[in-house]
VEXDREN-2710 file (C-alpha; in Angstrom, 1 decimal):
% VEXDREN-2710
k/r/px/py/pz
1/UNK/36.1/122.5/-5.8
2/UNK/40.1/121.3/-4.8
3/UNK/40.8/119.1/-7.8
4/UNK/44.9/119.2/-7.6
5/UNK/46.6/116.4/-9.2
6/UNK/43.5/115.4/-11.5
7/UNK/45.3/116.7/-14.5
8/UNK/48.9/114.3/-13.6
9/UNK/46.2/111.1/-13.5
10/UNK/44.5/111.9/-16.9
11/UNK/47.9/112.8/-18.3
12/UNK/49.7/109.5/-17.3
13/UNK/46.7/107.9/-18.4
14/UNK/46.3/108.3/-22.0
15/UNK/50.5/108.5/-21.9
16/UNK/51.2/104.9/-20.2
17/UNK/53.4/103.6/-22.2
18/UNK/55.6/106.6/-21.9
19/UNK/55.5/106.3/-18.2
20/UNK/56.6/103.8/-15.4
21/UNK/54.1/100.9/-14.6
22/UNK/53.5/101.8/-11.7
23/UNK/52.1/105.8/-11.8
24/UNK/49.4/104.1/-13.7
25/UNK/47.4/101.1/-12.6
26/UNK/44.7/99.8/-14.6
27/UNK/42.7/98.1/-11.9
28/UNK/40.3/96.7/-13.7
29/UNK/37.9/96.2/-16.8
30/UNK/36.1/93.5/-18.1
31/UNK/36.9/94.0/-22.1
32/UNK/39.0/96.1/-24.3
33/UNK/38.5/96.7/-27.6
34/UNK/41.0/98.3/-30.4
35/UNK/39.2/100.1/-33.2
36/UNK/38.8/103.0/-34.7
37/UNK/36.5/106.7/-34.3
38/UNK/35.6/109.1/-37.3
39/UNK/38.9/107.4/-38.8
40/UNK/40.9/107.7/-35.5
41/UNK/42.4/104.4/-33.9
42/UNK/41.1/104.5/-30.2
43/UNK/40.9/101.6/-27.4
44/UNK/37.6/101.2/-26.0
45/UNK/37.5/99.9/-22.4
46/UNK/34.4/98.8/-20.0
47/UNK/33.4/98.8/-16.3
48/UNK/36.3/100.1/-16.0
49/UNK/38.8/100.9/-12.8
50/UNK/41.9/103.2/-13.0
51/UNK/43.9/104.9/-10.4
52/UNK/46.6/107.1/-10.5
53/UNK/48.7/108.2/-7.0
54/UNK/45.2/109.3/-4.6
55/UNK/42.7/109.3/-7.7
56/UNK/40.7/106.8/-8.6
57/UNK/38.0/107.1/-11.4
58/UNK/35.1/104.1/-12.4
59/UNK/33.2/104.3/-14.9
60/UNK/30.9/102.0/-17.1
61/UNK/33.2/102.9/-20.4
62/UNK/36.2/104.7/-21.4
63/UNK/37.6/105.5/-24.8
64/UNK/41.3/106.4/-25.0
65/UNK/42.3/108.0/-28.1
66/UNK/45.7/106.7/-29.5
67/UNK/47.0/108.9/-31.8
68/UNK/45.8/112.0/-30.0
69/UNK/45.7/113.3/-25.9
70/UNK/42.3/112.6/-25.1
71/UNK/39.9/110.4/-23.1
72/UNK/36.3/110.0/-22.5
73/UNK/34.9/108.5/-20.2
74/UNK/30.7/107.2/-20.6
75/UNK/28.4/106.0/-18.0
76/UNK/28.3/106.6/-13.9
77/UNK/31.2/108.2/-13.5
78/UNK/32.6/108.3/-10.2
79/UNK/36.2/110.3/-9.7
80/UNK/37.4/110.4/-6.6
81/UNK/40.0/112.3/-5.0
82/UNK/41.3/113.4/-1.7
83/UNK/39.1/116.3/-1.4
84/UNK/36.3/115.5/-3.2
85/UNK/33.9/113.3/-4.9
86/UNK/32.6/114.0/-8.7
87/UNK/29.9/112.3/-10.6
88/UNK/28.8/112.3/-14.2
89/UNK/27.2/111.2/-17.1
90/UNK/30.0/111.6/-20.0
91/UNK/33.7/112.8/-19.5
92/UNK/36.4/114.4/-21.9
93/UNK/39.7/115.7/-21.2
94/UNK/41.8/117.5/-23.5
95/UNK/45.4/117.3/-22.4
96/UNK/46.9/120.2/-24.5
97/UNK/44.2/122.6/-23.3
98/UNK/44.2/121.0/-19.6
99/UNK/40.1/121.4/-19.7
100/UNK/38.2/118.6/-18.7
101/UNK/34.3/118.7/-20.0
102/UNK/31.9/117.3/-17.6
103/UNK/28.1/116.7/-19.1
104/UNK/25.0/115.3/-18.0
105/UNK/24.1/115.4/-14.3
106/UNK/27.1/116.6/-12.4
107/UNK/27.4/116.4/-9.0
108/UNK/30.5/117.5/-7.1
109/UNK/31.3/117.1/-3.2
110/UNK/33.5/119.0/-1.3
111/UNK/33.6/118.8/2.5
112/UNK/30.3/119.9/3.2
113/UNK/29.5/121.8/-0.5
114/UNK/27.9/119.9/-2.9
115/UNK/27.7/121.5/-6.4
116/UNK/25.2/120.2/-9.4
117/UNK/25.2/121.3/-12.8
118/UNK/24.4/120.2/-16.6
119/UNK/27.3/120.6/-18.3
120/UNK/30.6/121.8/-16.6
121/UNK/34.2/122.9/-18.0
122/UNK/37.0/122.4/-15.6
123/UNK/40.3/124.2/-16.3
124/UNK/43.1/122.3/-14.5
125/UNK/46.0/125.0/-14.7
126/UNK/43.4/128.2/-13.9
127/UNK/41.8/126.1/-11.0
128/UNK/38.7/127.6/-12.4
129/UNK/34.8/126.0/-13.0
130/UNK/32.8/126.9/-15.3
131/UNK/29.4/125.5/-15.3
132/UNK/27.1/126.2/-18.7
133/UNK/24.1/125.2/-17.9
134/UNK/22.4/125.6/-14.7
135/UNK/24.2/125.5/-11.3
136/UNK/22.9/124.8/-7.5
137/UNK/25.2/125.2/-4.9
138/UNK/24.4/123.6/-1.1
139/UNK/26.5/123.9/2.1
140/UNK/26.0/124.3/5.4
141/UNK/24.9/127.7/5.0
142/UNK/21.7/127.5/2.5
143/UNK/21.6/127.0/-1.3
144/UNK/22.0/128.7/-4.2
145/UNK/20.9/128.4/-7.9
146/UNK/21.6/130.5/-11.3
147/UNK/21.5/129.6/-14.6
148/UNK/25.6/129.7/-15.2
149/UNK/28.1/130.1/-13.2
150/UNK/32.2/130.6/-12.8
151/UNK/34.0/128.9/-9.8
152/UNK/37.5/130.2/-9.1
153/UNK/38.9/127.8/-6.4
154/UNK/42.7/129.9/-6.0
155/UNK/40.6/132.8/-4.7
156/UNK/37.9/130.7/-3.3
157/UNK/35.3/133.2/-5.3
158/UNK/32.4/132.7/-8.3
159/UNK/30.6/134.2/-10.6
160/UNK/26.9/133.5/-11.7
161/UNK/24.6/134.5/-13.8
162/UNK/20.8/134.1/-14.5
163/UNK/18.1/134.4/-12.3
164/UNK/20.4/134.3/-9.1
165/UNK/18.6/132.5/-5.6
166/UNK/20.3/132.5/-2.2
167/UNK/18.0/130.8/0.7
168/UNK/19.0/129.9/4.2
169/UNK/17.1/129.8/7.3
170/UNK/16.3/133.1/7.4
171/UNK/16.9/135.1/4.5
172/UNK/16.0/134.6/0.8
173/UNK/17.8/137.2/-2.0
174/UNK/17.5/137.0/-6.1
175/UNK/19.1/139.2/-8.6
176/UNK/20.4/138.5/-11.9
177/UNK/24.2/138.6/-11.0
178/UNK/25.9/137.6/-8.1
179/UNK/29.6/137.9/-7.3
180/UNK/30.9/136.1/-4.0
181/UNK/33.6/135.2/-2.0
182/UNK/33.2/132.2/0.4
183/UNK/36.2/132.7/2.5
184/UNK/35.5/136.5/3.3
185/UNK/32.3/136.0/3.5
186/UNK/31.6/138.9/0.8
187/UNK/28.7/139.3/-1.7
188/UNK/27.7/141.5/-4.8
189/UNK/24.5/141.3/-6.2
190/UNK/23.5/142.7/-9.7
191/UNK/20.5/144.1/-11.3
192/UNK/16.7/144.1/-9.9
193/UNK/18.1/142.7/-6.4
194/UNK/15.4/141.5/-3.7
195/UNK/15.8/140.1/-0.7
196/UNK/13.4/138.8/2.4
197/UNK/14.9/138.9/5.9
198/UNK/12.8/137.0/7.9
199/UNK/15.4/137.1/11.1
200/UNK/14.8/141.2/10.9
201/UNK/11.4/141.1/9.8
202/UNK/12.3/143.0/6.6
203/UNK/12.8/142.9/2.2
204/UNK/15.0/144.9/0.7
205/UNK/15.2/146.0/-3.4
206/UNK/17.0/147.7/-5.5
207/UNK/19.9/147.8/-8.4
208/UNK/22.6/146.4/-6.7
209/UNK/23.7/145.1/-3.2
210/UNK/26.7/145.2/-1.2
211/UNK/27.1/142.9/1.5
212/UNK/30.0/140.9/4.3
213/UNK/30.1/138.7/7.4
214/UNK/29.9/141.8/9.5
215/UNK/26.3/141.8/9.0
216/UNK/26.6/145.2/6.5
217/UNK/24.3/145.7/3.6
218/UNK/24.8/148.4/1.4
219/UNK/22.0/148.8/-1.5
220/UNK/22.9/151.4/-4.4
221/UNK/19.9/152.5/-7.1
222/UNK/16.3/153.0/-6.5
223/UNK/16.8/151.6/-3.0
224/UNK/13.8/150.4/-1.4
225/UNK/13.6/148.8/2.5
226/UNK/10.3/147.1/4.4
227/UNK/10.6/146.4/8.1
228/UNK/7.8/145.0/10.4
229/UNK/8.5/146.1/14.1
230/UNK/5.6/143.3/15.5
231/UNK/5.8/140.1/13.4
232/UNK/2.1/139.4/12.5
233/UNK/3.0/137.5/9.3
234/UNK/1.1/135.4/6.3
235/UNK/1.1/131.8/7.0
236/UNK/3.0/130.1/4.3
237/UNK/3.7/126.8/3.5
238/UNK/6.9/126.9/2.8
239/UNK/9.6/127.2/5.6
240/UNK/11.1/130.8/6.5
241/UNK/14.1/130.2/4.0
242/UNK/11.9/129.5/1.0
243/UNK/12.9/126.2/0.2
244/UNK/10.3/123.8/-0.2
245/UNK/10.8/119.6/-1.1
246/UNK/10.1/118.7/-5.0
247/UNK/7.8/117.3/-6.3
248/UNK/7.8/113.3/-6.2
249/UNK/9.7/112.6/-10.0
250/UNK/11.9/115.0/-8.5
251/UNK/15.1/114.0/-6.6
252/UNK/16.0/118.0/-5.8
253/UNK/14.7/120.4/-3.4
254/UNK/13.7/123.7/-5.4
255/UNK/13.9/127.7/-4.4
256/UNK/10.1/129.0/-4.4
257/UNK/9.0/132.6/-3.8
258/UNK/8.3/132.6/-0.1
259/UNK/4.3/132.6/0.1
260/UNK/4.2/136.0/2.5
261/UNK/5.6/138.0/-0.5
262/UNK/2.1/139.1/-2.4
263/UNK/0.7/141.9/-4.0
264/UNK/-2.3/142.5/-2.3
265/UNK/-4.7/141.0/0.5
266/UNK/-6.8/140.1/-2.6
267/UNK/-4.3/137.7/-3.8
268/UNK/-3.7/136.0/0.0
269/UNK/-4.5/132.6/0.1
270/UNK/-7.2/131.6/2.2
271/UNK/-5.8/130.7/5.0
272/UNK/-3.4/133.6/5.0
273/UNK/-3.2/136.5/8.0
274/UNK/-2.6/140.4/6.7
275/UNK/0.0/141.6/8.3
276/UNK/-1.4/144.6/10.0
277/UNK/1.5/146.4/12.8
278/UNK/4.3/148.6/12.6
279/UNK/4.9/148.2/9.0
280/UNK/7.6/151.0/7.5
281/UNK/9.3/151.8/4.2
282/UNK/12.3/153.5/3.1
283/UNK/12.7/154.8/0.0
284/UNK/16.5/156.3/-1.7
285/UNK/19.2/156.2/-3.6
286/UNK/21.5/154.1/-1.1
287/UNK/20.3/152.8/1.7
288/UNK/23.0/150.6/4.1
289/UNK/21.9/148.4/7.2
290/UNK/24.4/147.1/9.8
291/UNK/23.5/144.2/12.4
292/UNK/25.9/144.0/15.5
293/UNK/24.8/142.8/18.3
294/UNK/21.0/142.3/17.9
295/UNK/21.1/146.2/16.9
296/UNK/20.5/147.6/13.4
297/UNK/21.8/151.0/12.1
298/UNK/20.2/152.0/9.3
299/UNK/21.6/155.1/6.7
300/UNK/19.6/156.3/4.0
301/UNK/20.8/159.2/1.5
302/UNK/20.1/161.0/-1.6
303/UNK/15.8/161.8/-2.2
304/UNK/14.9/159.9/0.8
305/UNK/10.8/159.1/1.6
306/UNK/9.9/157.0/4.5
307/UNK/6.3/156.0/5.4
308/UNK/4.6/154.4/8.3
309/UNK/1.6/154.2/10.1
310/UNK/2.3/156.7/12.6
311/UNK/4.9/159.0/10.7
312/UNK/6.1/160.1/7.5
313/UNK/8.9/162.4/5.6
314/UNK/11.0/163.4/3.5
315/UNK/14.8/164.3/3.7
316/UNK/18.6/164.2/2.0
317/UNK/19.4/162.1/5.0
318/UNK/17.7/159.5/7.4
319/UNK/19.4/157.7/10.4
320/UNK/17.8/155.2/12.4
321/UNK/19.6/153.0/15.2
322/UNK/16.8/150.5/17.1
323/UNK/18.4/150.4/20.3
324/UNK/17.8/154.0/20.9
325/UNK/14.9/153.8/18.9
326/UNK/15.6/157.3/17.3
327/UNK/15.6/158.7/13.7
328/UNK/17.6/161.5/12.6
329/UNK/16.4/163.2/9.1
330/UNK/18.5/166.1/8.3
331/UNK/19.4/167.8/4.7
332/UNK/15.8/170.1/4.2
333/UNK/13.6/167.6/5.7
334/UNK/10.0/167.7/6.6
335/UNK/7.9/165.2/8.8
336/UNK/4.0/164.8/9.5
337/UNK/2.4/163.3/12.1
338/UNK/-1.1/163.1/11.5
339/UNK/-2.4/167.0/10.4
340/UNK/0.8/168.5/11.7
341/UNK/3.7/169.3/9.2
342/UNK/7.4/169.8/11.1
343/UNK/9.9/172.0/8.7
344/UNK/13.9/172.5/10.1
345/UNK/17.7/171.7/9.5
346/UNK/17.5/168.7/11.7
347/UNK/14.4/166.6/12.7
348/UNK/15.2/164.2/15.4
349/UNK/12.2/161.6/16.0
350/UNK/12.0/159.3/19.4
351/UNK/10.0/156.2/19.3
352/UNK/9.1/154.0/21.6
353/UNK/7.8/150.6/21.2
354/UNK/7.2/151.4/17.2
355/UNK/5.4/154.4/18.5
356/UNK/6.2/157.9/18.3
357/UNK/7.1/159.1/21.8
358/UNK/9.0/162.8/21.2
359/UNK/9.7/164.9/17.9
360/UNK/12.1/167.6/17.9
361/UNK/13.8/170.5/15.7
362/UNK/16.6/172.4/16.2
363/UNK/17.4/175.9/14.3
364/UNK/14.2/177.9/12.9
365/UNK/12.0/174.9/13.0
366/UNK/8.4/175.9/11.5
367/UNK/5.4/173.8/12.4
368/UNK/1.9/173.6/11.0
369/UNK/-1.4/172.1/11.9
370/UNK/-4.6/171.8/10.1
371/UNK/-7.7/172.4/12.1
372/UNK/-10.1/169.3/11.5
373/UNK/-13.0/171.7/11.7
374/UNK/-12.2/174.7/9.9
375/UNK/-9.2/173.6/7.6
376/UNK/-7.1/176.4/8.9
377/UNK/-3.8/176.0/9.0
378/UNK/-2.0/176.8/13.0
379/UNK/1.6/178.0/12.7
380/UNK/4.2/178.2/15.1
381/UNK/8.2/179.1/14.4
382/UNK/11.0/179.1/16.6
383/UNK/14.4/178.5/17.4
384/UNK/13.4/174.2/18.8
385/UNK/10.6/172.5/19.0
386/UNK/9.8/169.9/20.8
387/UNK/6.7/167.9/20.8
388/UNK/5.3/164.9/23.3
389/UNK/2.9/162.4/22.6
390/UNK/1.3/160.5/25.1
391/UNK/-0.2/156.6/23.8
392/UNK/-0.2/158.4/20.6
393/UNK/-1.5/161.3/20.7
394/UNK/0.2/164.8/20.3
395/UNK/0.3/166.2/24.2
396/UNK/2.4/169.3/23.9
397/UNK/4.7/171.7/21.7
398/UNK/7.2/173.9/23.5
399/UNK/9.1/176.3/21.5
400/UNK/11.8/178.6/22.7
401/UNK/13.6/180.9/22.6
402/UNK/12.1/183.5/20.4
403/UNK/9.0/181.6/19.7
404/UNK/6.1/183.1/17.3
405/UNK/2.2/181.9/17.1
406/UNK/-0.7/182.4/14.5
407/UNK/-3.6/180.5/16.0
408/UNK/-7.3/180.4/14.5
409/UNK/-10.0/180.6/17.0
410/UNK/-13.5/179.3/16.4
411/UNK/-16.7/180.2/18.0
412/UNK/-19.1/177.5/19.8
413/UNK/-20.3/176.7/16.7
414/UNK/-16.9/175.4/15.6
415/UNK/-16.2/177.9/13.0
416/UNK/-13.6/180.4/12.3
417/UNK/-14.2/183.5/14.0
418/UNK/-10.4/185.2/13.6
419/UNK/-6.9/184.6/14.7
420/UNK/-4.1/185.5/17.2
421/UNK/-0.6/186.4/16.3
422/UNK/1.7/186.5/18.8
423/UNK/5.5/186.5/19.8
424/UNK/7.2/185.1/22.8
425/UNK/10.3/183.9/24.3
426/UNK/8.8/180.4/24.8
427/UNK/5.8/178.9/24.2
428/UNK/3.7/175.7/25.1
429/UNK/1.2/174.5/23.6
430/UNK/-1.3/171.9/25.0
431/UNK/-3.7/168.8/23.0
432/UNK/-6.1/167.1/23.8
433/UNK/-7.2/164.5/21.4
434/UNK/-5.0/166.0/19.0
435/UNK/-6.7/168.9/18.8
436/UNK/-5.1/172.4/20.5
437/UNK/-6.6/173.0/23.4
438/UNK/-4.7/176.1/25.1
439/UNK/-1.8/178.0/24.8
440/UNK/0.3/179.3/27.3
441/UNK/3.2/181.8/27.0
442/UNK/5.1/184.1/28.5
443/UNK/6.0/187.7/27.6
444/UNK/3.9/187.9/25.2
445/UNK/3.4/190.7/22.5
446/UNK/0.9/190.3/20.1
447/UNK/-2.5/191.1/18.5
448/UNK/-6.4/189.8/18.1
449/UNK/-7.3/189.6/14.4
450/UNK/-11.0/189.2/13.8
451/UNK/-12.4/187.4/11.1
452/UNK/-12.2/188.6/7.7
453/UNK/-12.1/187.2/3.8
454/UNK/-8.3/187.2/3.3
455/UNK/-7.2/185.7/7.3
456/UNK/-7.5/182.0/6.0
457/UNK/-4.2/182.8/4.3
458/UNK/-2.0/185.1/6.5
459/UNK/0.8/182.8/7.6
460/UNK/4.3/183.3/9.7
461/UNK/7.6/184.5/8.1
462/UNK/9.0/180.9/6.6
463/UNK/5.4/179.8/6.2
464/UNK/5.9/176.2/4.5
465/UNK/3.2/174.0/4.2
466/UNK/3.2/171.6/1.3
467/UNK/0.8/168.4/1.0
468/UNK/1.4/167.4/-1.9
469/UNK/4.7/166.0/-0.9
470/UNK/4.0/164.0/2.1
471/UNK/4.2/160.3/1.2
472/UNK/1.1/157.7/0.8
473/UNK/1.3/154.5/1.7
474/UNK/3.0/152.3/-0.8
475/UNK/-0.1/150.4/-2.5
476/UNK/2.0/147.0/-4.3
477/UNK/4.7/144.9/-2.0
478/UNK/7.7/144.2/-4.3
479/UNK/7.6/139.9/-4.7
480/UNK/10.2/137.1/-6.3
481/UNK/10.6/138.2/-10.1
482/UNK/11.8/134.1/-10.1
483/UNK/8.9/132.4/-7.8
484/UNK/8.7/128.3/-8.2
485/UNK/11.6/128.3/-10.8
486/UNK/12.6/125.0/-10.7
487/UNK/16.4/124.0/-10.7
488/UNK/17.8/120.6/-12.1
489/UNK/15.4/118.8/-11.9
490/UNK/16.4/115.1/-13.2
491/UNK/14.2/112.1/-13.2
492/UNK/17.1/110.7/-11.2
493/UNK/20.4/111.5/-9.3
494/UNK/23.6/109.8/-10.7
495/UNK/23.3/105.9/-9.2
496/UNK/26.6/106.4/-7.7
497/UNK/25.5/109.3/-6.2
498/UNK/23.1/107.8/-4.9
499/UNK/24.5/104.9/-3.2
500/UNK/27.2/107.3/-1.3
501/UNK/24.8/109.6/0.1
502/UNK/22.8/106.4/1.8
503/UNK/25.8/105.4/3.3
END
């Protein structure tokens, strides 16, 4: 909003008798009358033309208050300078606080940012904007909304406040603060953040986000993060940045929630598709997500819970990078894949395609699986573990070195008819239909324990098995707090307005 020299034209202007002819030209007007306002003497002038050096200003009236430094200016305003292009309904300037007071449908244009607002305060010495009641912001970039804002044009930054909305082509964010600067491309948003990235395929929440043009995100407080691997989406009839045209008395496009952000798939609309595929979520403190070169690092610290369809855990810390496809969860984690439970220092997870391909653990890494028949609960402890799936199912566990067993047999009835407990330097373990089907080892020193009352709960040194912790899969998608909140929306644009952008 570069509005340098505006102040020297409305200064000569009310001070033209105290300055040459020719800084201030009076183009034209088609009356003038002297009289007087709330017992002030002022000159009233209409359809009126003034310029000053490389401004111009039209407007239908002006007033120009004699005794004191002020103007106001009434009616299809049009000030031009050369940077930009402002519109208006009503216009005062107060020379002695350099703050000029723009009301009614404001419209500024600046190269390719166009700014509207309702009422606007523009401080000539601070370079600063300060719009009071409602603010939309378009470029070339996408569009933005609040209910006030600040615009500081020395640092190229702004403020806003109130129901925040950023939509471009592929991402749509709301919060109820926002802090940005244009020329670094940087962005804080405050308080009950959300935001859709339909390029990734994934909505992020939480109290506050942190983001740049290097493609970092950094969210801080009750993070939350949603990613689809395989895009089956809802059909919506708005396009992919949320912006959808007015209605017909309305002149401006508004922000709407974007129709794929529901609760449930009883609230879809009819002609809406679940989606269905390779849907996880992140939960933590602070999550941060970096995009370089079509790849996305993801960090996640502090109580962290992640859920999908094929695995789930818990951890201090989860890394996840999808070029290698690999998730590290380290800081006490634990991870289960259908009825097993994998316990160690550090869990590293392979997938492939979205689907688990290998899970390892390095440094005492305890495992448990729960017999689908019996209930029992198979353990198995070692120094590593690493297990294989096959088209998603488990295929083996090896474990090594220094690898112990306690494995529950059943008789051909299917029920529990004792144990064996063994030890061995390594140990594999083969599934079939995610079921154990044999065990092979070498070395082995160990024991047959037949059935008895108590065996059901004889477990392995570091025995951890613990259900109740796993995570569930989250039952409410977060949505827009803001949905169809409409934005400016005048009967009509400024007529001046109008006739420039038809040009």
């Amino acid at each position: 909003m570069r509005v340098r020299g505006l102040l020297l034209f409305f200064f000569v202007l009310i001070q033209q008798q105290a300055f040459p002819q020719s800084e201030v030209v009076l183009e034209s007007f088609t009356s003038a009358v002297r009289t007087t306002f709330e017992g002030e003497p002022i000159q009233k002038l209409y359809n009126t033309r003034m310029k000053s050096g490389q401004f111009t200003m039209v407007c239908d009236s002006a007033w120009r208050f004699l005794e004191r430094k002020e103007l106001r200016a009434f009616g299809n305003i049009q000030i031009e300078t050369e940077s930009e292009l402002i519109w208006a309904d009503t216009l005062f300037y107060y020379d002695v606080l350099e703050l000029s007071n723009l009301r009614g449908r404001v419209v500024i244009l600046q190269d390719s940012t166009t700014l509207f607002g309702n009422a606007v305060d523009y401080n000539f010495a601070t370079k600063t904007a300060i719009f009071l009641d409602q603010i939309r912001l378009e470029d070339e970039d996408g569009i933005l909304t609040a209910q006030t804002g600040i615009y500081l044009e020395l640092q190229d930054s702004a403020i806003f406040r109130g129901q925040v909305q950023i939509a471009d082509s592929g991402q749509y964010a709301e919060g109820d603060s926002l802090f940005i600067n244009r020329e670094r491309g940087y962005l804080e948003l405050f308080s009950n953040i959300f935001v859709e990235d339909s390029t990734n395929n994934a909505i992020l929440t939480g109290d506050y986000l942190e983001a740049d043009s290097t493609g970092r995100r950094l969210v801080i407080g009750d993070a939350y993060l949603r990613r689809i691997e395989n895009d089956t989406t809802y059909a919506s009839q708005a396009d992919s940045s949320g912006v959808v045209s007015a209605e017909s008395d309305s002149l401006l496009p508004i922000l709407t929630q974007p129709d794929s952000l529901i609760q449930s798939p009883e609230l879809l609309p009819p002609d809406s598709t679940i989606i269905t595929a390779d849907t996880s979520h992140i939960f933590a403190e602070v999550i941060e997500l970096i995009n370089r070169d079509s790849t996305t690092t993801i960090t996640a610290s502090d109580n962290v819970t992640s859920w999908s369809e094929t695995i789930s855990s818990v951890s201090d810390t989860l890394r996840y990078n999808s070029e290698t496809e690999r998730f590290i969860l380290t800081g006490n984690p634990r991870a289960w894949y259908q009825r097993i439970q994998l316990k160690g220092p550090f869990i590293f997870v392979q997938l492939d395609s979205g689907q688990v391909k290998e899970l390892t653990s390095h440094l005492n890494a305890f495992a448990v699986q729960e017999d689908s028949a019996t209930g029992r609960l198979h353990q198995i402890r070692g120094d590593t573990l690493h297990a294989v799936f096959e088209d998603g199912n488990l295929s083996t566990i090896t474990i090594n070195p220094d690898s112990e067993l306690l494995y529950h047999t059943k008789n051909e009835a299917g029920e529990a008819d004792g144990a064996v407990e063994y030890g061995s330097p390594k140990t594999t373990m083969y599934f079939e239909n995610g079921e154990l089907a044999r065990v092979v080892a070498g070395q082995n020193q160990g024991l047959f324990l037949p059935e008895y009352t108590d065996l059901i709960n004889r477990t392995l040194k570091g025995f951890d098995w613990s259900p109740t912790l796993r995570p569930q899969k989250p039952i409410l998608i977060p949505i827009s707090r803001f949905g169809n909140q409409p934005r400016l929306q005048w009967k009509a644009l400024p007529s001046r307005y109008l006739e420039f952008i038809v040009q």
